[in-house]
C-alpha positions in Angstrom: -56.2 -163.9 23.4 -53.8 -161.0 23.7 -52.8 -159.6 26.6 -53.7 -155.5 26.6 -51.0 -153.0 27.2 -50.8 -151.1 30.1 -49.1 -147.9 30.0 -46.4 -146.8 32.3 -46.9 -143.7 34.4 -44.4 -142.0 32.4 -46.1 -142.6 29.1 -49.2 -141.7 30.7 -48.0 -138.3 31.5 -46.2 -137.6 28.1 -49.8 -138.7 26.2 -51.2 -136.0 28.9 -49.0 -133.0 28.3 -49.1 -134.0 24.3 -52.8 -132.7 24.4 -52.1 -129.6 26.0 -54.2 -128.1 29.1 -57.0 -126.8 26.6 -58.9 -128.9 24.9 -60.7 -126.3 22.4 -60.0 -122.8 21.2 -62.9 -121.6 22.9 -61.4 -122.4 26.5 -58.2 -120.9 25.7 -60.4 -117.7 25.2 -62.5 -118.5 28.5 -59.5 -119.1 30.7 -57.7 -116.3 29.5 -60.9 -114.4 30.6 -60.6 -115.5 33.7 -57.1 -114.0 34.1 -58.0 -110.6 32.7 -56.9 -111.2 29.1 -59.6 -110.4 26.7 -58.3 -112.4 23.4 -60.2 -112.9 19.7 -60.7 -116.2 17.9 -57.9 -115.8 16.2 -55.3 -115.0 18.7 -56.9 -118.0 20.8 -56.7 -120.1 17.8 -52.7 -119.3 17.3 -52.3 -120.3 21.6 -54.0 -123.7 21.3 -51.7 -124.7 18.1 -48.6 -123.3 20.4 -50.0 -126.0 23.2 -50.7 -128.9 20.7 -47.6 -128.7 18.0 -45.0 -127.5 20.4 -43.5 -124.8 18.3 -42.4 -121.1 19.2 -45.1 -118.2 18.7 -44.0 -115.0 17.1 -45.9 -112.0 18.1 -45.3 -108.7 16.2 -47.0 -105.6 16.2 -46.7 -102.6 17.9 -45.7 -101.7 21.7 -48.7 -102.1 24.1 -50.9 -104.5 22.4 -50.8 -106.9 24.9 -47.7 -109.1 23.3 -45.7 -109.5 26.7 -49.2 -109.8 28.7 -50.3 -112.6 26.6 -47.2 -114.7 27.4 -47.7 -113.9 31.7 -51.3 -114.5 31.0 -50.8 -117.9 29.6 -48.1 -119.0 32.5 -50.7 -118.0 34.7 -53.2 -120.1 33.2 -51.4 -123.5 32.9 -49.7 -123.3 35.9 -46.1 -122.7 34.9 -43.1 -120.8 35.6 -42.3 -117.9 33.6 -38.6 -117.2 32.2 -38.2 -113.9 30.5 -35.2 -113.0 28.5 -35.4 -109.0 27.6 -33.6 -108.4 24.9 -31.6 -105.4 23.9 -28.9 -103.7 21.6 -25.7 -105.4 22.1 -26.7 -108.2 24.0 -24.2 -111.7 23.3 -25.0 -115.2 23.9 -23.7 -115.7 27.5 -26.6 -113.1 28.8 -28.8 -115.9 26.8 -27.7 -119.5 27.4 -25.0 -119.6 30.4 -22.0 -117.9 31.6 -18.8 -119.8 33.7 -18.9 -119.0 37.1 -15.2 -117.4 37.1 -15.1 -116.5 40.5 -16.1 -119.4 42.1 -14.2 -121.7 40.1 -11.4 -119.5 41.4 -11.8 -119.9 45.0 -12.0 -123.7 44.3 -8.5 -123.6 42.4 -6.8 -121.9 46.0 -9.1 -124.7 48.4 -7.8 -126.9 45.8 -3.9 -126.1 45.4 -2.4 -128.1 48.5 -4.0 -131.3 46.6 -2.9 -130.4 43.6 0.8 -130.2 45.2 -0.2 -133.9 46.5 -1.3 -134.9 43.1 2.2 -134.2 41.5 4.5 -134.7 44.2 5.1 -138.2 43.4 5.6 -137.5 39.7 9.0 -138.7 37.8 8.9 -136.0 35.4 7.4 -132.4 34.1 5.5 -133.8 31.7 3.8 -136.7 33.9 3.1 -134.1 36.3 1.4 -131.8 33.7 -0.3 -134.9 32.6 -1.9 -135.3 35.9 -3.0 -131.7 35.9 -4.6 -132.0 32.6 -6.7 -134.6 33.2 -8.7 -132.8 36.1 -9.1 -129.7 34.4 -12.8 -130.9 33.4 -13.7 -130.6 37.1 -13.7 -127.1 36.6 -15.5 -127.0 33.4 -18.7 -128.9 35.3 -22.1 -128.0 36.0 -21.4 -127.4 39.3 -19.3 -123.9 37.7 -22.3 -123.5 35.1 -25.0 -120.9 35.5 -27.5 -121.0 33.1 -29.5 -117.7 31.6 -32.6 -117.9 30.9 -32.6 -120.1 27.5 -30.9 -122.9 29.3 -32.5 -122.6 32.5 -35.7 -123.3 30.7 -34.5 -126.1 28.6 -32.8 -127.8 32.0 -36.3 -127.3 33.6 -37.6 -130.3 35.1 -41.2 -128.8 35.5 -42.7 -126.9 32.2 -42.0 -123.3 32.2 -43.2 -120.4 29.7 -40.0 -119.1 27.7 -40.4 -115.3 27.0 -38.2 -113.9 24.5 -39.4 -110.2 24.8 -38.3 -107.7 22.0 -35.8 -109.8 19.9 -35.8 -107.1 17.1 -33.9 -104.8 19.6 -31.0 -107.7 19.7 -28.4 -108.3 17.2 -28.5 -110.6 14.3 -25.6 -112.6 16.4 -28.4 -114.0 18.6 -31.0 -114.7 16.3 -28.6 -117.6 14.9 -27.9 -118.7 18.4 -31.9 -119.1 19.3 -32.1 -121.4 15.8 -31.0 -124.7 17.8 -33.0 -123.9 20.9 -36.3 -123.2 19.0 -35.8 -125.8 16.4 -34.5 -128.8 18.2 -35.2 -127.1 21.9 -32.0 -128.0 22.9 -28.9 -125.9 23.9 -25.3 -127.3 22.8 -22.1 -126.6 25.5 -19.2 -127.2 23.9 -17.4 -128.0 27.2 -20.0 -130.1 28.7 -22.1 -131.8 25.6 -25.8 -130.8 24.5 -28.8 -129.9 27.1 -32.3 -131.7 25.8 -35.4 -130.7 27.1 -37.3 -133.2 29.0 -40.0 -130.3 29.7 -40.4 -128.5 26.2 -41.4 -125.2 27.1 -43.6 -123.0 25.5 -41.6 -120.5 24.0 -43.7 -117.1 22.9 -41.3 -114.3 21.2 -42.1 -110.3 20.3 -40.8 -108.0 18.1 -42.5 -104.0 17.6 -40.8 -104.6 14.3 -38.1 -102.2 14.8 -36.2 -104.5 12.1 -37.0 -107.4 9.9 -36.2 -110.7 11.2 -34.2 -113.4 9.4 -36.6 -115.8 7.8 -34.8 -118.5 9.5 -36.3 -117.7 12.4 -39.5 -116.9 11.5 -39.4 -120.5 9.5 -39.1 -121.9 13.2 -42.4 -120.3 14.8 -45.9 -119.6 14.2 -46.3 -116.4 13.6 -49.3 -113.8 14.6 -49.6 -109.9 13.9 -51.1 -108.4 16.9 -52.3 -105.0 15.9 -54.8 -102.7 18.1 -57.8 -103.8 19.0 -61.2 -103.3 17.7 -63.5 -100.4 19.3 -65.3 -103.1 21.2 -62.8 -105.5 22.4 -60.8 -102.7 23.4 -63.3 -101.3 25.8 -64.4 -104.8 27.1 -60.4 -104.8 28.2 -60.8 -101.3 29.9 -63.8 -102.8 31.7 -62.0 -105.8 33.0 -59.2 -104.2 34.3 -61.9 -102.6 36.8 -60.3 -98.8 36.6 -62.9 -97.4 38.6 -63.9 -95.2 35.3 -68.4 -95.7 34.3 -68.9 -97.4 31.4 -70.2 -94.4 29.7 -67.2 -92.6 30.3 -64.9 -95.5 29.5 -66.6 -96.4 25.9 -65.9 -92.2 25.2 -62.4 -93.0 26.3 -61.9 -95.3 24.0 -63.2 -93.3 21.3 -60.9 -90.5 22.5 -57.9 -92.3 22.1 -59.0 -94.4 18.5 -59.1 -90.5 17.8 -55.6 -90.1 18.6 -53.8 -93.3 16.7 -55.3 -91.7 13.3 -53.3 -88.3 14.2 -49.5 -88.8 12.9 -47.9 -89.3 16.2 -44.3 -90.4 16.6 -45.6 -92.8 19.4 -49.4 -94.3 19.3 -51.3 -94.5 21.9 -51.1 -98.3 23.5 -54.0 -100.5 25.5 -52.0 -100.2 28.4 -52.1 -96.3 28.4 -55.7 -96.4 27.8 -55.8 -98.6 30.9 -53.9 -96.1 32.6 -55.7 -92.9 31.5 -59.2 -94.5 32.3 -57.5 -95.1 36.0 -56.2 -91.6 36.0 -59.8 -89.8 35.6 -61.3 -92.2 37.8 -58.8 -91.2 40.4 -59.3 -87.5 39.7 -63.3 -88.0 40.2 -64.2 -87.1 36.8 -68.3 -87.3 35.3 -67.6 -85.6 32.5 -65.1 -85.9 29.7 -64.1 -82.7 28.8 -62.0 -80.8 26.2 -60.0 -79.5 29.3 -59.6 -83.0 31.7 -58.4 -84.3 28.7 -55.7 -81.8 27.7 -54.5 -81.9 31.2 -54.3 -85.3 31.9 -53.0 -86.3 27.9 -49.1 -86.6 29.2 -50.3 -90.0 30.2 -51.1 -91.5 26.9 -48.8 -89.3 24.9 -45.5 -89.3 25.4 -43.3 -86.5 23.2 -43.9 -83.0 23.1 -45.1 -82.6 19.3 -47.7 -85.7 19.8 -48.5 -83.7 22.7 -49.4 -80.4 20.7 -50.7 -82.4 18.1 -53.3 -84.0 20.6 -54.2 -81.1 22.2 -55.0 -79.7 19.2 -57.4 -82.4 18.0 -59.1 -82.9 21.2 -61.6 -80.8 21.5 -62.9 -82.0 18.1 -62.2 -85.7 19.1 -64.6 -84.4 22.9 -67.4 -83.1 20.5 -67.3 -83.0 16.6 -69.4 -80.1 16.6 -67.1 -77.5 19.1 -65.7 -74.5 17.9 -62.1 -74.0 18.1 -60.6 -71.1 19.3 -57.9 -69.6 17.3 -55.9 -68.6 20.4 -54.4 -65.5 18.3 -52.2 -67.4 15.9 -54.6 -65.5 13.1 -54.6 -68.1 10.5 -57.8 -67.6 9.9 -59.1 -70.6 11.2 -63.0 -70.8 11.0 -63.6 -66.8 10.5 -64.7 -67.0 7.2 -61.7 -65.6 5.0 -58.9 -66.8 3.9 -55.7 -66.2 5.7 -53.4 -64.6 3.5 -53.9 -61.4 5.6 -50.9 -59.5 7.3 -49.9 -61.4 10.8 -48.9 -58.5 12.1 -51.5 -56.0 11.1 -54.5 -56.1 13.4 -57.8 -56.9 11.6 -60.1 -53.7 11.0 -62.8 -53.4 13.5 -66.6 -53.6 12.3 -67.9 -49.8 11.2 -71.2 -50.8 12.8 -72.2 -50.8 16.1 -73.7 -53.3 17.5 -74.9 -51.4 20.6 -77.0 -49.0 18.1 -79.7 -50.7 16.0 -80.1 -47.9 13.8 -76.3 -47.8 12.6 -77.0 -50.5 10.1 -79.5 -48.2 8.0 -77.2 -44.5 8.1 -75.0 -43.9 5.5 -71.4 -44.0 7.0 -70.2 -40.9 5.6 -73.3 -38.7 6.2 -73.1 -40.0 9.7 -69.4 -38.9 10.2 -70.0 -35.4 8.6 -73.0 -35.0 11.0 -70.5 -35.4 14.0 -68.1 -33.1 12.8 -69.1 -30.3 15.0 -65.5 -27.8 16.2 -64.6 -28.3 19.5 -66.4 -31.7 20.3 -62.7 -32.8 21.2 -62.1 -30.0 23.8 -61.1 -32.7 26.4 -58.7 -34.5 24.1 -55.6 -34.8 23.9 -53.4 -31.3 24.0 -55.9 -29.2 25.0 -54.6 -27.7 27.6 -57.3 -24.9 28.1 -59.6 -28.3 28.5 -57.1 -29.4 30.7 -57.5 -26.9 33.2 -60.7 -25.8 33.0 -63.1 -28.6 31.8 -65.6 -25.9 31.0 -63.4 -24.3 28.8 -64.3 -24.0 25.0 -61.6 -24.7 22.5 -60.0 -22.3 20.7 -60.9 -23.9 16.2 -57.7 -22.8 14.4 -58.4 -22.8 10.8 -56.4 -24.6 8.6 -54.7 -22.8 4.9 -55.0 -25.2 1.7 -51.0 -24.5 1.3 -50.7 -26.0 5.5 -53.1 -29.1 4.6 -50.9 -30.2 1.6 -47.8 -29.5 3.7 -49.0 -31.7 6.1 -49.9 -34.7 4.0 -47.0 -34.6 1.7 -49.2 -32.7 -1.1 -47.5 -32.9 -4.5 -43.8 -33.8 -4.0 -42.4 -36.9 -5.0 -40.9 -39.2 -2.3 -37.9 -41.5 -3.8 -38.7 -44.6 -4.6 
């Protein structure tokens, strides 16, 4: 009879962290609850593979979908330590991996100089002295001078940690090729030292807003998930967990509000996070009510340049209530009067000849009416009347008027150049 094999304690816990802390897709989503993080089945699905095949997750889509959270989230809910590496135009390798402590291998080299004179004083020659030297320059090229950045610092971990690589499309291609070996083989290569192997492999989670396409190498490396705004739903169940103090009513026309404003052509969309912070914003002003005019003054916080800005306050009181009126606040387009607007912007537009204080006006000939009121001296308060002026009593003197005076006065027959 066979003997049965015991495993070690360290075979144990490899077998434990092989099958990751969920053991279905549907706790991934029901832990991530817990935390606040409201995820689909298909974004849970893409975090359990990351647990149980121990490759990278790429996350692209745009800014304020919840990328970065998803990556705090899920520290949060195993337990681990999160690195984060922000990534940005310009950035090299040593901001990555690790960078020489210059200055305090300097200090040791003048503790260190009266040994050094020790170390050579008994030498026969230059070169046996120089020798001597050589062979303790790798005291200086140690670990003890090393100090890792965040890639190596996560790979040296001896507890698991959460890599975050946040926004690697704003870094240069030069890093991409650097991240190959540490994704691929999660290991880190120091040319002075030797090559860094994870004990710990981390979970590694990386974003991108797609500013630029990524080199297929890298994407070869990682699973890969496009996170793109949420649906109406699952967007207000997020506003509702974040607890912004905003009524549910008020929150689900919220969200409709600002759905609204990612179909306008905006230089920046609106993100979850803003919604988040505009739902806290209104709750903190005390509002009931959405209105046209809340809105519009409290739209800087989900739209961030000034034509997005005039674009959404145009559309907002339509987005409020389909079935308002817009004012045209004197721009004269023509805008919901009824008639097209090829009119003259800078003539006024005729007034009605009707009245609308007399009921009968509608039913009187216009020009029978206007020669009925042509009695002499109804004007004798006018203007230039001076006999008015000083006596309000005081009848108007009619002067007549000559045919030859009439076509004087309105240009009559002659010809005006052209």
């Amino acid at each position: 009879m066979s003997e049965a094999v015991v495993p070690t304690v360290t075979e144990a816990a490899d077998a434990v962290a092989s099958i990751g802390p969920f053991e279905s897709v549907d706790q991934v989503i029901e832990t991530l609850r817990e935390q606040g993080y409201i995820a689909d089945t298909r974004l849970a699905t893409t975090v359990f593979l990351l647990t149980r095949l121990d490759k990278p997750l790429l996350l692209e889509g745009p800014a304020g979908v919840g990328k970065t959270e998803l990556a705090k989230m899920l520290a949060v809910a195993t337990g681990r330590r999160l690195l984060r590496l922000q990534c940005y135009e310009g950035q090299d390798e040593t901001k990555a991996l690790y960078e020489w402590d210059y200055g305090k291998q300097l200090m040791y080299t003048q503790i260190l100089r009266e040994k050094i004179g020790q170390l050579v004083e008994d030498a026969p020659d230059l070169a046996a002295a120089v020798d001597r030297i050589g062979s303790q320059e790798s005291v200086f090229f140690s670990e003890r001078f090393l100090a890792p950045r965040p890639l190596l610092e996560a790979i040296r971990s001896e507890q698991p940690v959460v890599l975050l690589i946040d926004e690697v499309d704003r870094a240069d291609e030069a890093l991409e090729a650097v991240l190959l070996e540490t994704l691929g083989e999660f290991q880190i290569s120091v040319p002075e030292i030797g090559t860094f192997v994870a004990e710990q492999r981390p979970y590694v989670l990386l974003t991108s807003n797609n500013t630029r396409d990524l080199a297929a190498a890298l994407k070869r490396r990682c699973l890969h998930l496009f996170l793109d705004y949420p649906s109406a739903s699952r967007e207000l169940e997020i506003v509702k967990s974040k607890k912004t103090g905003l009524s549910d009513q008020l929150a689900e026309e919220l969200v409709n509000v600002v759905r609204g404003l990612r179909e306008l052509e905006l230089r920046k969309s609106p993100s979850i996070s803003e919604t988040i912070d505009w739902a806290r914003t209104l709750a903190v002003l005390g509002v009931d009510e959405l209105s046209s005019q809340i809105l519009s003054d409290t739209v800087s916080v989900v739209v961030k340049y000034d034509k997005d800005v005039r674009k959404a306050l145009d559309a907002l009181p339509r987005l409020v209530d389909p079935n308002a009126v817009v004012d045209d606040h004197g721009h004269g387009h023509g805008h919901g009067h009824g008639h097209d607007g090829d009119h003259d912007h800078g003539t006024p537009a005729p007034r009605a000849a009707v009245r609308h204080d007399d009921p009968d006006d509608g039913d009187v000939d216009g020009r029978g009416k206007r020669t009925g009121k042509d009695n002499a001296g109804r004007h004798h308060d006018g203007y230039g009347n001076k006999a008015a002026a000083g006596n309000p009593n005081a009848q108007q003197k009619v002067r007549s008027v000559t045919p030859g005076q009439g076509a004087r006065s309105f240009g009559g027959s002659r010809k005006r150049p052209v």
